[in-house]
C-alpha positions in Angstrom: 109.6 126.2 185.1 111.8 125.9 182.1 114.0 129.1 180.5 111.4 128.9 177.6 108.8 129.1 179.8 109.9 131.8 182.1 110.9 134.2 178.8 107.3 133.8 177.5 105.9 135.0 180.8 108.3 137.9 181.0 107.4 138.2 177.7 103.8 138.4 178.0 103.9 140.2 181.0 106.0 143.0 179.4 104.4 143.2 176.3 107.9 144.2 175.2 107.7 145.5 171.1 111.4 145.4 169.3 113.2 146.3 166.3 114.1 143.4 163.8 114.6 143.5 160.5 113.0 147.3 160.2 109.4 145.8 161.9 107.9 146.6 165.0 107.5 143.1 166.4 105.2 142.2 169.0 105.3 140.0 172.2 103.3 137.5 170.6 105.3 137.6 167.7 108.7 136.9 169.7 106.6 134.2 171.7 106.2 132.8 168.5 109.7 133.2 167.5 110.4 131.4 170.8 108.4 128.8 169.8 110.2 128.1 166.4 113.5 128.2 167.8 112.9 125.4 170.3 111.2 123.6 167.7 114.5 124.1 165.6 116.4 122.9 168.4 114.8 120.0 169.1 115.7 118.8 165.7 118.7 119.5 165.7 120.0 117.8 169.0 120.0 113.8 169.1 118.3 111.0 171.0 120.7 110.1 173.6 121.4 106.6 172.0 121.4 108.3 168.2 124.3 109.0 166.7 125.1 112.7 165.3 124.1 113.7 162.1 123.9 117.0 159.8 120.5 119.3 159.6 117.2 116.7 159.1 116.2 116.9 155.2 113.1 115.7 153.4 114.2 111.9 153.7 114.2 111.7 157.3 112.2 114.2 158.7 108.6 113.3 157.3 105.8 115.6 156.6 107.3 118.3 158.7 110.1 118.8 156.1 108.0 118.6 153.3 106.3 121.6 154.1 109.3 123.4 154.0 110.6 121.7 150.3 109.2 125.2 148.7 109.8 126.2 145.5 113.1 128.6 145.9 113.7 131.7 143.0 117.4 132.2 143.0 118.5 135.7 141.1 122.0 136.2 139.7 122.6 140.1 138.8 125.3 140.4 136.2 126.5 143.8 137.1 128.1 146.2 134.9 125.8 145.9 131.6 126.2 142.3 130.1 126.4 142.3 125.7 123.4 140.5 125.2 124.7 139.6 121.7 128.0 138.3 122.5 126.2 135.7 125.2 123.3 135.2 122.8 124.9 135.0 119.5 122.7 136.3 116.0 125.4 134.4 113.9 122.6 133.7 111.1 122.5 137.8 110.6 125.4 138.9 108.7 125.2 142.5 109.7 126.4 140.9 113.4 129.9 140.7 111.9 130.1 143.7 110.1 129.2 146.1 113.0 131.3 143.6 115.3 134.2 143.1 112.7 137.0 142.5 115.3 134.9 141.2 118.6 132.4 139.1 117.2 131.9 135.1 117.9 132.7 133.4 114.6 130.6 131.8 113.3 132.6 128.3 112.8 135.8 127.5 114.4 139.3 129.1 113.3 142.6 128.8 113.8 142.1 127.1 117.0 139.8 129.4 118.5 136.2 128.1 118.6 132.8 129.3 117.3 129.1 129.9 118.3 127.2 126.8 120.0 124.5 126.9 117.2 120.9 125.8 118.7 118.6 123.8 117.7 115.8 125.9 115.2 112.6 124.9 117.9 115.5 126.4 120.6 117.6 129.1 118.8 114.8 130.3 115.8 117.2 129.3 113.0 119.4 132.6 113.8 120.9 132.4 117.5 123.6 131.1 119.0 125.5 130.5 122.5 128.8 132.0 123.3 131.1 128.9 123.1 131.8 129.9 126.9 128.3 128.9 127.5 128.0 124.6 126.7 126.9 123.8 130.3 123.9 125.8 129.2 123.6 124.9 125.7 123.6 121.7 127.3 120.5 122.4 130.1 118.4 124.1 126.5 118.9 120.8 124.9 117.3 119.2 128.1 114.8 121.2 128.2 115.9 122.7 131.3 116.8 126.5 130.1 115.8 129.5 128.4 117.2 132.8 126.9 115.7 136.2 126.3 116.8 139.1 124.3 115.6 142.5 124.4 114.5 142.5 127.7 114.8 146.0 129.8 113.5 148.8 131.4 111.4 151.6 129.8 113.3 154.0 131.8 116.2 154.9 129.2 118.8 155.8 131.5 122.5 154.1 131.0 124.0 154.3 134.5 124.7 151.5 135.9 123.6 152.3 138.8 120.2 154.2 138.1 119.5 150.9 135.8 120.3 148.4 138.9 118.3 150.5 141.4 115.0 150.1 139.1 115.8 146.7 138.2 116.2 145.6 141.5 113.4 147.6 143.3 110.6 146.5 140.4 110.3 149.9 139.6 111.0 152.9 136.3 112.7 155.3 138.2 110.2 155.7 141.2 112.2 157.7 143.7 109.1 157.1 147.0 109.7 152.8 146.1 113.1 152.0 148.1 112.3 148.9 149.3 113.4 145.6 146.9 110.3 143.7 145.0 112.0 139.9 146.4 111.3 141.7 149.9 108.0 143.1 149.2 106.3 139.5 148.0 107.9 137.8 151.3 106.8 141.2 152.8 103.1 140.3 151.3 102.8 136.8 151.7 104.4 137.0 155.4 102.5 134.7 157.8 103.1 133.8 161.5 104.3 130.7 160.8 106.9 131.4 158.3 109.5 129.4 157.9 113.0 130.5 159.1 114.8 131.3 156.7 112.3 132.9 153.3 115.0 134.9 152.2 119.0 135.0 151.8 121.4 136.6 150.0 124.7 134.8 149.3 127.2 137.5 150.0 128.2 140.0 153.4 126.7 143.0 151.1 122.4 142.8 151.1 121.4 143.9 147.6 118.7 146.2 147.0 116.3 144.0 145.9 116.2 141.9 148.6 115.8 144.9 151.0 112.9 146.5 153.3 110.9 145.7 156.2 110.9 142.1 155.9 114.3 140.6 157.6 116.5 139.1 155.1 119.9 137.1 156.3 123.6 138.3 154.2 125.4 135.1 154.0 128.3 135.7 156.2 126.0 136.8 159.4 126.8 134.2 162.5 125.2 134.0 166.2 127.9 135.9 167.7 127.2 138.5 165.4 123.7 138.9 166.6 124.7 142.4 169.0 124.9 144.5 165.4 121.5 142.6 164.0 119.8 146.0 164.6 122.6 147.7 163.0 122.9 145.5 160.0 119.0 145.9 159.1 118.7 149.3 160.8 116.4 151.6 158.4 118.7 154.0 157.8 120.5 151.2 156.0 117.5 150.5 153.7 116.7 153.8 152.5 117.9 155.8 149.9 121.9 154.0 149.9 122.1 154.2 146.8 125.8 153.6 145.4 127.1 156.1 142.9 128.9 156.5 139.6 132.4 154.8 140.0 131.8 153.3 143.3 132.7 150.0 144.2 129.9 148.6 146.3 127.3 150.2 148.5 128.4 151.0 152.3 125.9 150.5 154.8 124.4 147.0 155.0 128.4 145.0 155.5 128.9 144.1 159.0 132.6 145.4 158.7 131.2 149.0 157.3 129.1 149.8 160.5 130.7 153.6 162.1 133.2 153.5 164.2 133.9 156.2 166.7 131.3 158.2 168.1 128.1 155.3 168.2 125.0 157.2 166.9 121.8 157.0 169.3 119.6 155.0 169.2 116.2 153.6 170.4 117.4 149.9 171.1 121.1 149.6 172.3 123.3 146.7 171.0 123.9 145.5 174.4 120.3 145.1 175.0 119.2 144.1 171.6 121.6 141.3 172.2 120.4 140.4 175.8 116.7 140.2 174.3 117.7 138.2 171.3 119.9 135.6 173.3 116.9 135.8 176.2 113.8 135.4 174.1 114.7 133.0 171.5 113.8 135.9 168.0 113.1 134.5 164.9 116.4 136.3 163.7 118.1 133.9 166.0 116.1 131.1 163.7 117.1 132.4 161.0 120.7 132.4 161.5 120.9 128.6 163.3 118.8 127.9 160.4 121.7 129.1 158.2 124.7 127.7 160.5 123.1 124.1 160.4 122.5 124.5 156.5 126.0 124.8 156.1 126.7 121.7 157.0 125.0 119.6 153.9 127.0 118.3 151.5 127.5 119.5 148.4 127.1 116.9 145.3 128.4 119.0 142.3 132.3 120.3 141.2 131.9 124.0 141.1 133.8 126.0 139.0 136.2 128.0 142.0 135.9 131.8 142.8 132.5 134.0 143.5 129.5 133.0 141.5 130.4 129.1 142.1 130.8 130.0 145.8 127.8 131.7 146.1 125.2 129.3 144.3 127.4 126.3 146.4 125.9 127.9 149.6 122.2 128.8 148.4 122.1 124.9 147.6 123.2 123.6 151.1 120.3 126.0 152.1 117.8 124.7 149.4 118.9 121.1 150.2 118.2 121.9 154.2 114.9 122.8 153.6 114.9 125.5 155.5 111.6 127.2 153.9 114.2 129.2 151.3 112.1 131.2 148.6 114.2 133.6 147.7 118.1 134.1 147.7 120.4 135.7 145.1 123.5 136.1 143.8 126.2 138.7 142.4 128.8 139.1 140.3 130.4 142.0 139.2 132.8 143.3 136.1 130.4 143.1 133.3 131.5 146.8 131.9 133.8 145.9 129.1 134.2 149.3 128.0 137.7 147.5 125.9 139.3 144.7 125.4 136.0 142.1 125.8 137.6 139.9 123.8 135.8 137.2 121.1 135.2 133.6 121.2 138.5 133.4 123.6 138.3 136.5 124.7 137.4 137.7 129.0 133.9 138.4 128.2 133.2 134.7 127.1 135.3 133.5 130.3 133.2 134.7 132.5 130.2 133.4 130.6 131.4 130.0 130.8 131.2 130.4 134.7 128.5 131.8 134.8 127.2 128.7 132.6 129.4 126.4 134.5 128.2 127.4 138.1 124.6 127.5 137.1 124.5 123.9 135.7 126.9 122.7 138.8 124.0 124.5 140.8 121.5 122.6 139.0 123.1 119.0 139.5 124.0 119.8 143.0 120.3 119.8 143.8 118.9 116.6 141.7 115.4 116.0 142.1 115.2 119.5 144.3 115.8 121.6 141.0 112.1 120.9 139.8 110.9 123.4 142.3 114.0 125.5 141.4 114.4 128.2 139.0 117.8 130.9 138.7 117.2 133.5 136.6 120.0 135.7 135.7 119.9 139.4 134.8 122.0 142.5 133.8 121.0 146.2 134.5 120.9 147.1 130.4 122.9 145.7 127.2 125.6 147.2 125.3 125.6 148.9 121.9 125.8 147.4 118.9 128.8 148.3 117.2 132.0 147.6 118.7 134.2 150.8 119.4 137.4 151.8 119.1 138.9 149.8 121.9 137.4 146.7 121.0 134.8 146.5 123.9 131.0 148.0 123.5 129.5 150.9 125.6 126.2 151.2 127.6 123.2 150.6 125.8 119.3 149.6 126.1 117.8 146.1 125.1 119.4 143.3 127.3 119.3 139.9 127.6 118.1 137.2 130.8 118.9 133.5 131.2 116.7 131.0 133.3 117.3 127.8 134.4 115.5 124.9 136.3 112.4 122.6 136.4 109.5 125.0 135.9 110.8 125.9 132.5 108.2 125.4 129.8 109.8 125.5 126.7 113.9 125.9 125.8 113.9 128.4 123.2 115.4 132.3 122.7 112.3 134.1 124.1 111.2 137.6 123.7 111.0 140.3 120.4 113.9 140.6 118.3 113.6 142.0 114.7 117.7 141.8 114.2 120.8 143.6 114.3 120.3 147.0 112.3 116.6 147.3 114.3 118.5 149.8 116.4 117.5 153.3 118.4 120.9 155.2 117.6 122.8 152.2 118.3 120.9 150.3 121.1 118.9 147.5 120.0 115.3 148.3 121.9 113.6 147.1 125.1 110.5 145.0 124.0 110.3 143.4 126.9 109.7 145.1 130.5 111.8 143.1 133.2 108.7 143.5 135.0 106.3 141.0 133.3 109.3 138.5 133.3 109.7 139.1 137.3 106.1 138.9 137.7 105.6 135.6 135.4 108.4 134.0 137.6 106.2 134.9 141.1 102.9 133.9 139.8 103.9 130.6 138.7 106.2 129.7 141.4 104.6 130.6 144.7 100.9 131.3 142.7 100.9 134.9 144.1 99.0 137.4 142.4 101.8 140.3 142.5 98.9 142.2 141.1 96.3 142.0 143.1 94.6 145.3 143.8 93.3 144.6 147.3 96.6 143.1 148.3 98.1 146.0 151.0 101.8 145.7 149.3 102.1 146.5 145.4 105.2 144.5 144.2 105.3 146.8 140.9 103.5 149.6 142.2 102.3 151.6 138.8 102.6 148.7 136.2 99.9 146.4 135.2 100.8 144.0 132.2 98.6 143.3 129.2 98.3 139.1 128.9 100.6 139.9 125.8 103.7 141.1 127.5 103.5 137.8 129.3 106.2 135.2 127.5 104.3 131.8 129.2 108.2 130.6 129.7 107.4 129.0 133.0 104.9 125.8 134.2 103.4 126.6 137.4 105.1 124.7 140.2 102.4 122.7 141.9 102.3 122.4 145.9 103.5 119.5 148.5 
């Protein structure tokens, strides 16, 4: 009787129920966890006579692989309150420069310094502009292959950063009984028993809040030998209510170097049998991870620009590319609170737009044909005002701004309601725009789920329904294998 085999029966016998992820899962469940993982296996190890090669894609795996080529949403969260309008440039409206007389993006080139990317009028609307950070994406909008929007937001007015991230990222206006992330509620709602291993990923050691909740969700860094603090990594005490505060640097509880030392807290399911049940029964969090190791090893056909955001999209494409079943991964990067000194057309701010820029359209390349099922979609938690202050940064503020990118982009053009510079609230240009109908757009026509669906037992945005105007109509839908 093979080790498989026996494990089933013990299995079955049992009917042993576990912890993963924060779900109960049952024998069958595991049996079909057990299942997948010697499926995995098997295509992973050689014929005898075969020589060794990386993870199996599309081109020489068949039908089987093609299943899993699914269309992937990758999220990049630009924390710290992006300026909307030194990314997305009004240089046609001369009140930009007079309430931005010493940070604003000039308008043409000077004394060496350069000026705003003007668009097209179809792409821009005869008044915006990119950043001159941002030419690998005023390239992708002249392809066709990007858009921009401004005054998107929340209706919730608050201006910390952190109140604004938690609603952003958990779908919701300030909600305090929704603490689970709306990525993890739609694989939460769409979850079948034969998912694919890996649905979900985040590219980083810390698990953000919107990928977070009952459905089990990999940080980047997690390896097999890690697989003993599995329960504490997803443990539910590290789902709820972690919420990181004013002046903190990054939310403890979900890193596998933050877990408690000294006195080990009890628990229901120990580590050292958690991990003799994982290694015995073959879990789908095994799956997931092997799915994750092998995915490293693709090749990556794009330069990156070096450091965090490059790193992190670099990885989420070997994944894509290993087709792996990924629907959902994102990205961070962090700094976006230039409170002083943001600088102008040479200036930090428009740095770290151009990677930002430069990493998404390496991201983009890396993936070739793949990237028509692909869309990144970047976001910051609110914009900045709109006059400059006395240290030549902006403060926090309301109306933001989003980027996408990929194939299911209908139309390159500056989306969204903007009535121009002095149409302020005090001195925050409005929301027009809730995130929500954007999220929701992007979910609909990429995996043609109804996030609304009122029979559906998980609400993705509990307590908003969208009229058909707040819609934008900036995507295609992405049509099946």
């Amino acid at each position: 009787m093979s080790s498989s085999s026996s494990r089933r029966d013990f299995l079955r016998n049992s009917g042993l129920a576990v912890m993963a992820g924060g779900t109960v899962l049952s024998a069958d469940q595991w049996l079909r966890g057990a299942d997948m993982e010697d499926a995995f296996n098997s295509r992973l190890k050689p014929a005898a006579d075969a020589p060794a090669k990386k993870f199996a894609t599309s081109d020489d795996t068949g039908s089987k692989d093609k299943r899993l080529e699914l269309p992937t949403l990758v999220t990049i969260f630009l924390r710290g309150g992006c300026d909307a309008m030194n990314a997305i440039v009004p240089y046609a409206d001369d009140q930009y420069y007079k309430v931005r007389p010493r940070i604003a993006i000039p308008k043409d080139a000077r004394r060496g310094a350069p000026g705003v990317i003007k668009l097209g009028e179809k792409i821009g609307n005869g008044i915006f502009g990119l950043n001159p950070g941002m030419a690998s994406f005023a390239k992708l909008m002249e392809q066709g292959k990007a858009a921009a929007f401004m005054n998107i937001g929340s209706p919730n007015g608050s201006r910390s950063h952190f109140s604004a991230q938690d609603n952003m990222e958990r779908g919701t206006t300030g909600d305090a009984r929704v603490n689970t992330g709306w990525l993890n509620r739609y694989l939460l709602a769409t979850r079948k028993s034969t998912d694919a291993p890996l649905r979900g990923l985040c590219a980083m050691n810390l698990l953000p809040r919107s990928l977070r909740g009952e459905y089990p969700v990999l940080a980047g860094s997690n390896r097999t030998e890690n697989m003993e603090l599995f329960e504490d990594l997803y443990a539910p005490s590290n789902l709820i209510n972690q919420t990181a505060r004013e002046q903190a640097t990054m939310e403890k509880g979900t890193r596998l170097d933050d877990l408690p030392t000294g006195e080990v807290k009890k628990r229901q399911l120990t580590s050292d049998w958690a991990r003799d049940v994982i290694s015995d029964s073959g879990t789908s969090a095994v799956v997931r991870i092997k799915a994750l190791e092998s995915a490293m090893g693709q090749s990556s056909d794009a330069e990156y620009p070096g450091g965090g955001l490059g790193n992190q999209l670099r990885a989420i494409a070997k994944v894509i590319k290993a087709n792996v079943g990924l629907e959902v991964a994102q990205a961070d990067y962090g700094g976006w609170d230039t409170h002083a000194d943001q600088g102008t057309a040479d200036g930090k701010h428009t740095k770290m737009l151009k990677h930002v820029s430069d990493s998404i359209a390496a991201f983009l390349e890396d993936l070739g044909p793949r990237s028509e099922k692909v869309t990144v979609m970047v976001m910051s938690e609110f914009g900045r005002t709109v006059h400059e202050n006395g240290s030549e940064g902006t403060d926090h503020g309301r109306g933001g701004m989003m980027l996408v990118a990929g194939g299911p982009i209908r139309q390159a053009k500056v989306y969204g309601t903007y009535k121009g510079v002095a149409d302020m609230v005090g001195d925050y240009q409005p929301v027009y725009t809730d995130f929500r109908a954007v999220f929701a757009e992007a979910v609909m026509k990429m995996f043609n789920y109804d996030p609304f669906n009122p029979q559906a037992m998980i609400q993705m945005f509990p307590g908003y329904k969208p009229k058909p105007a707040d819609y934008l109509n900036y995507m295609n839908a992405v049509k099946k294998a």
